[in-house]
PALUMMI-783512 format. One record per residue (C-alpha): x, y, z; chain. Coordinates in nm, 2 decimals. Layout:
residues N
- X:Y:Z:vexlo
- X:Y:Z:A
...
This chain:
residues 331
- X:Y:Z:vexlo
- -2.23:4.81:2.46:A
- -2.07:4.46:2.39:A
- -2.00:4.23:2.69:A
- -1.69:4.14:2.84:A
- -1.75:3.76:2.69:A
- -1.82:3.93:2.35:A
- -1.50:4.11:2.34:A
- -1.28:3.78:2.46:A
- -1.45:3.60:2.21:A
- -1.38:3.88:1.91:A
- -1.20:4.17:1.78:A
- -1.45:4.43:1.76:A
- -1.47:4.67:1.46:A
- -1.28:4.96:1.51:A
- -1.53:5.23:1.29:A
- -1.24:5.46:1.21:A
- -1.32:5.70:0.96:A
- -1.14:5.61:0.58:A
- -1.09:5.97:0.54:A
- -0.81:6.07:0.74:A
- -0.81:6.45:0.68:A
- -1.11:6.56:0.50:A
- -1.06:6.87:0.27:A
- -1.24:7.08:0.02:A
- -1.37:6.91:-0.30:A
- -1.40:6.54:-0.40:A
- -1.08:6.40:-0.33:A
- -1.01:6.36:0.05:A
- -0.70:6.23:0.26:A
- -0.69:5.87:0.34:A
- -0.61:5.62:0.52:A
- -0.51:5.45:0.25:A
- -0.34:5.71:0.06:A
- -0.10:5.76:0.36:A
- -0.04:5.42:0.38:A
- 0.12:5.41:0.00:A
- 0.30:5.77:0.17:A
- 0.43:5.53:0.41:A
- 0.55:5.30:0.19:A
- 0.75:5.51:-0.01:A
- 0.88:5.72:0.27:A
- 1.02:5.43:0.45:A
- 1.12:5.31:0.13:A
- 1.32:5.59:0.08:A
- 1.53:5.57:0.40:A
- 1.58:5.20:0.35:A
- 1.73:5.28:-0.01:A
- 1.96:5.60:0.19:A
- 2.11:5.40:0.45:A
- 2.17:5.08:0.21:A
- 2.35:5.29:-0.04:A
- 2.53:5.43:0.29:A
- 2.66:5.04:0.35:A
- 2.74:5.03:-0.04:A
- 2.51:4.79:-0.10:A
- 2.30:4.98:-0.29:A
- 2.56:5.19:-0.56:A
- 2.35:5.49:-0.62:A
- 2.35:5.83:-0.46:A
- 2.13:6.04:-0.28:A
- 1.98:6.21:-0.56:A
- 1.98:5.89:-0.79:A
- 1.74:5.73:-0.49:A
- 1.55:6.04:-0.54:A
- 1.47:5.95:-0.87:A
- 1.42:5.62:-0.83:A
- 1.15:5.65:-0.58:A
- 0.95:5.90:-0.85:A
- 0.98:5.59:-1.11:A
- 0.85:5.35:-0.86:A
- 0.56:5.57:-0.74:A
- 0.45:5.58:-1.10:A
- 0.53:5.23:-1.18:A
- 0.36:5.12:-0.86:A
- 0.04:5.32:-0.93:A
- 0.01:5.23:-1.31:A
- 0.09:4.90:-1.24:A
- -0.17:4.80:-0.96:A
- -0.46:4.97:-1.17:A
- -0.39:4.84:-1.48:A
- -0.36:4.48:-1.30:A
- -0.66:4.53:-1.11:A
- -0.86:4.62:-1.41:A
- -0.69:4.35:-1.63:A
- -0.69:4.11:-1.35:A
- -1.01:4.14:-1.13:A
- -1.27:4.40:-1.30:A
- -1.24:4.45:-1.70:A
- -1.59:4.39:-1.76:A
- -1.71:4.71:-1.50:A
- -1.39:4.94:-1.66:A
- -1.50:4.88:-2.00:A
- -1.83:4.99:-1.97:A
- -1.70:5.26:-1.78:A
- -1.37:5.38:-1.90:A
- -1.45:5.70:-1.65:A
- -1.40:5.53:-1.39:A
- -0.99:5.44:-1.46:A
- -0.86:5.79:-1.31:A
- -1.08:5.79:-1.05:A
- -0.83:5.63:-0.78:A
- -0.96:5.77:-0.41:A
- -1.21:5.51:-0.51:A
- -1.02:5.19:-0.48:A
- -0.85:4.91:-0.73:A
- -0.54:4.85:-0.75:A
- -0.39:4.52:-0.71:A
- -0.05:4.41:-0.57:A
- 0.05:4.16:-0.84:A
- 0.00:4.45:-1.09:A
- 0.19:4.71:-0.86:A
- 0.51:4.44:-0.84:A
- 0.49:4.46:-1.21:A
- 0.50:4.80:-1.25:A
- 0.74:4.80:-0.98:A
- 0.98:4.58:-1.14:A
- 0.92:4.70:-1.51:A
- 0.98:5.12:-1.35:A
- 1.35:4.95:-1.24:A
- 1.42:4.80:-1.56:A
- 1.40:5.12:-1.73:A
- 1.54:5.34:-1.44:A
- 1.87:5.10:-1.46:A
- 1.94:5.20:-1.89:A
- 1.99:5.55:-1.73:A
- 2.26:5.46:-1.50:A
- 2.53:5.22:-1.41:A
- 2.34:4.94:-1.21:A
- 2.25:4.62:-1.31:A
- 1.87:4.48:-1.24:A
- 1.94:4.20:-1.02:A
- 2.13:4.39:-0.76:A
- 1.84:4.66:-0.76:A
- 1.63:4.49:-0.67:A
- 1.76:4.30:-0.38:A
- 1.75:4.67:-0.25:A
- 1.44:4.72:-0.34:A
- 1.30:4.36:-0.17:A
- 1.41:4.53:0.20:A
- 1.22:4.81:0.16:A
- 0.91:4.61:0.01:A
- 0.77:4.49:0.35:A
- 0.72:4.78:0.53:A
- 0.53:4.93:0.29:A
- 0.29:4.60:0.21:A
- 0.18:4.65:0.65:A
- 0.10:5.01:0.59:A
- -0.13:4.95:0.28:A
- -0.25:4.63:0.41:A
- -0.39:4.82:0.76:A
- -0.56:5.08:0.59:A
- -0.74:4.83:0.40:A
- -0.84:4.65:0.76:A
- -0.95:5.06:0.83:A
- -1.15:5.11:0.55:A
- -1.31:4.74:0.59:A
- -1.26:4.62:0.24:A
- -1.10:4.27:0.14:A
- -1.20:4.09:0.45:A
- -1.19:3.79:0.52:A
- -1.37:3.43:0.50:A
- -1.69:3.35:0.74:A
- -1.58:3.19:1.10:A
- -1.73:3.12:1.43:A
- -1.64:3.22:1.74:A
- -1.35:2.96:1.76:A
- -1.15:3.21:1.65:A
- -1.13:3.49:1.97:A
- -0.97:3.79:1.71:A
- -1.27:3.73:1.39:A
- -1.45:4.07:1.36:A
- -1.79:4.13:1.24:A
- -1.74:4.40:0.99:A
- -2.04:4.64:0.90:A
- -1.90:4.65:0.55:A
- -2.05:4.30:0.53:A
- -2.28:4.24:0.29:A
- -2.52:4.10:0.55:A
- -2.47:4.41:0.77:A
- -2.51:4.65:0.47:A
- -2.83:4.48:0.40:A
- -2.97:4.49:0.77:A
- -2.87:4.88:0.77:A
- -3.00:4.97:0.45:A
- -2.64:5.08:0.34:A
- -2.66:4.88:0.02:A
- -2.91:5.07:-0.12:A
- -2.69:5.37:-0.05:A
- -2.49:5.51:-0.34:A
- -2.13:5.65:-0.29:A
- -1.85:5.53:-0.18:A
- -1.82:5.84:0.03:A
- -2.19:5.83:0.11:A
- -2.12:5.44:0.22:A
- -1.86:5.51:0.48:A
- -2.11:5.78:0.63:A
- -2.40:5.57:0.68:A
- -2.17:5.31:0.83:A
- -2.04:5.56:1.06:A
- -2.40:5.71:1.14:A
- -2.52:5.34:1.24:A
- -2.27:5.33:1.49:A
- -2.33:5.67:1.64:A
- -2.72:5.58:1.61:A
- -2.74:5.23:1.80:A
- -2.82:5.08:1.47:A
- -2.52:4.88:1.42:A
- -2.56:4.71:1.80:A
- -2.92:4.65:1.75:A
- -2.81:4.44:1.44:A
- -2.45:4.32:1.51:A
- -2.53:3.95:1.62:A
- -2.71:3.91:1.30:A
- -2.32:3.99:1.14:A
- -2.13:3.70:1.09:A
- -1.77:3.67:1.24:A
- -1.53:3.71:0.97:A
- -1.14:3.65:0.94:A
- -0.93:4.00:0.94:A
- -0.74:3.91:0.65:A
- -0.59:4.22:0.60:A
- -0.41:4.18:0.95:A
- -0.28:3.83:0.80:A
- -0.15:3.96:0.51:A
- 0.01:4.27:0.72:A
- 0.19:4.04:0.99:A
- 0.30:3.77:0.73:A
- 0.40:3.95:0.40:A
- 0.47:4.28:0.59:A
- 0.62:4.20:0.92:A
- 0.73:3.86:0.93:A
- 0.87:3.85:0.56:A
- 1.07:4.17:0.65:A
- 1.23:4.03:0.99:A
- 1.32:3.71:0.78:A
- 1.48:3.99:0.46:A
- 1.62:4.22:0.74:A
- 1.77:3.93:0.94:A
- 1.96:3.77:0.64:A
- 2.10:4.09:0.55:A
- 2.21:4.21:0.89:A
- 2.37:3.86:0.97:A
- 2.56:3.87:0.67:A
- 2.67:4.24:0.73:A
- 2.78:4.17:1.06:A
- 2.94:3.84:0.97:A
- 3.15:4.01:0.67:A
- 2.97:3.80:0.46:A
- 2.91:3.87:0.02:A
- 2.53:3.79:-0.02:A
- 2.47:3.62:-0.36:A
- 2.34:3.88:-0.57:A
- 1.89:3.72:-0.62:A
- 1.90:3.62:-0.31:A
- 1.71:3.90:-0.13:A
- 1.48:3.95:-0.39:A
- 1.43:3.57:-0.43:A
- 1.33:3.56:-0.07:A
- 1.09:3.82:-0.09:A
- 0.92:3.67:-0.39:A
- 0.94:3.34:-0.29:A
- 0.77:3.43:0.08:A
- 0.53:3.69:-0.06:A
- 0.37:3.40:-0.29:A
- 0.38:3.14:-0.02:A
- 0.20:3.40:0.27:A
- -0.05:3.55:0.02:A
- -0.16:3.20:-0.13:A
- -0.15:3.07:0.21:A
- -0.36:3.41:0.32:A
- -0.64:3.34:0.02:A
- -0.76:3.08:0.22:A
- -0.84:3.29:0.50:A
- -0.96:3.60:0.22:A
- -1.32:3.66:0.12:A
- -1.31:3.57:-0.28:A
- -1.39:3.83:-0.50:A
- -1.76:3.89:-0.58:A
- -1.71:3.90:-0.95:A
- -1.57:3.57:-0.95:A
- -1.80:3.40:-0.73:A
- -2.17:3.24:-0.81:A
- -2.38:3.00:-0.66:A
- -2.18:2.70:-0.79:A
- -1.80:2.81:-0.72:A
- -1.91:3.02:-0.41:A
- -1.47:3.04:-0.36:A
- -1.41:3.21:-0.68:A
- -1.19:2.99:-0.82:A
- -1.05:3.08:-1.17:A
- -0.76:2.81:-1.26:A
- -0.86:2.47:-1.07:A
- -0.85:2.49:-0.68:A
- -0.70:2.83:-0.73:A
- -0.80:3.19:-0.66:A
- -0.71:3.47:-0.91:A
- -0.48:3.59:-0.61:A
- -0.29:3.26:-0.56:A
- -0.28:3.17:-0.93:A
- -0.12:3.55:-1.03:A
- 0.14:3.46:-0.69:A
- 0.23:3.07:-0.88:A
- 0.45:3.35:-1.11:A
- 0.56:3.55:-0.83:A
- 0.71:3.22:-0.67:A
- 0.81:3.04:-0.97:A
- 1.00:3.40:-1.08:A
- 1.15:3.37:-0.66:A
- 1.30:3.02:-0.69:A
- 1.47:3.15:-1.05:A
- 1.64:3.42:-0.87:A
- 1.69:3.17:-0.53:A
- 1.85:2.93:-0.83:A
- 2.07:3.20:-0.95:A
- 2.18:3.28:-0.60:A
- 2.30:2.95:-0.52:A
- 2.48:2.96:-0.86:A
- 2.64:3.27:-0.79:A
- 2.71:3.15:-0.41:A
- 2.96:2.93:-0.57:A
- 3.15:3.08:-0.81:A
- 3.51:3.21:-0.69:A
- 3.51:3.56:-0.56:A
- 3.70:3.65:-0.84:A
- 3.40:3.57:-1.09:A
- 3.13:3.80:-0.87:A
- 3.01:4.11:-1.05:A
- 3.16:4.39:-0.91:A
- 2.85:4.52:-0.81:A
- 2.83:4.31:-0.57:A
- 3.17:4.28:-0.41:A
């Protein structure tokens, strides 16, 4: 049982189960399934009540469709870029493994590509323009990034750097590679198998007998949730709803230039915090750098800010033309 200085001096693991609702056959309900649900249902009901204010000009059933499009540009996306990105080497020798989702890999970067490539073709089939799609889409963005980013912190992956105790919310997580050696888990096969045996040591006494051996970690995942999940969609949200209550036109990029802008900032800023990848990490670059200084995650979010100041450029551009030069669109 951990001691009351223990606790005040970290966060402890929570040891929640990754399967949510376990069913019949291989493929289970997550944690981080719902959170993608999540995202796309709260999605959803952003889109509604934005077409509702007009700023969005599609219909009910046209948000319907639209949400289909981005939950297959979404998924395609972020496993293609995960595979391309962080683990062609293990895919190609496997090609099995690429429709085998409930067991992890997809990546963000690759997701806002599918994302944004899904819109570009949804738009040829009706009367919308890009840009002004998605600045819709960028306040419904956020929400969804905090519910996939806590079920990562649930299942224990993509945690973060080493720390000490200096920092009173640093976890030790038992998905650690130290912990996984000191309970025998790594030589454990399954991902399914894995989250059992961590569970088990728990329920045991194992893990307690061994847990000062873990060392503290940062809970990145948290970071990433509060910055590019909560704080970036107060900071969306609040520009919109100032400007709808002030009458104000908002420059059609800016939204979306915001959110591209302040994902790259908070996720290079978060890489610092993050665990590198193994695969890109040896004995001499032990912080998986891959272009200079830079992680793969903060070198693939240089494009996602460079693409954010274009569209803040174009915003400031459009910010000063005369209302009778604005797109109708966005009237």
């Amino acid at each position: 049982m951990l001691s009351l200085s223990a606790i005040l001096l970290e966060l402890p693991y929570h040891f929640i189960d990754p399967v949510a609702v376990p069913l019949p056959g291989p493929v289970d309900v997550r944690w981080y399934g719902l959170g993608y649900v999540f995202a796309f249902t709260v999605g959803y009901y952003v889109l509604r009540y934005l077409s509702r204010d007009g700023f969005l000009k599609l219909d009910y059933d046209g948000i319907s469709d639209l949400i289909f499009s981005l939950i297959l540009g979404t998924i395609l996306g972020a496993r293609i870029g995960y595979i391309l990105f962080y683990d062609f080497d293990s895919f190609a020798a496997n090609p099995g493994r690429i429709l085998r989702l409930w067991e992890g890999g997809l990546s963000f970067h690759g997701g806002l590509a599918g994302v944004l490539i899904a819109s570009a073709l949804f738009i040829r089939k009706r009367n919308l323009t890009f840009v002004p799609l998605i600045d819709a889409l960028a306040l419904g963005v956020p929400s969804g990034i905090f519910g996939v980013r806590m079920a990562n912190f649930i299942n224990g992956e993509l945690f973060g750097r080493v720390t000490t105790d200096e920092v009173p919310w640093a976890v030790r997580f038992p998905t650690d590679p130290t912990a996984e050696q000191l309970l025998g888990i790594d030589r454990v096969y399954g991902i399914r198998e894995r989250e059992l045996a961590v569970l088990q040591a728990k329920a045991s006494g194992a893990w307690d007998a061994i847990r000062d051996q873990v060392p503290l970690r940062h809970p990145s995942q948290i970071y990433e949730a509060l910055t590019e999940g909560v704080l970036l969609g107060i900071i969306l949200w609040a520009v919109y709803l100032v400007a709808k209550k002030r009458g104000w036109t908002l420059p059609t990029g800016l939204l979306s230039g915001i959110f591209l802008t302040g994902y790259g900032i908070f996720r290079s800023t978060v890489e610092l915090f993050r665990q590198p990848d193994s695969q890109f990490r040896d004995p001499n670059d032990p912080l998986g750098t891959v272009l200079g200084p830079l992680t793969m995650g903060q070198t693939l979010s240089l494009f996602v800010i460079g693409s954010g100041i274009l569209l803040l450029v174009m915003a400031a551009r459009n910010a000063r033309r005369p209302a009778d030069q604005v797109p109708a669109a966005r009237r």
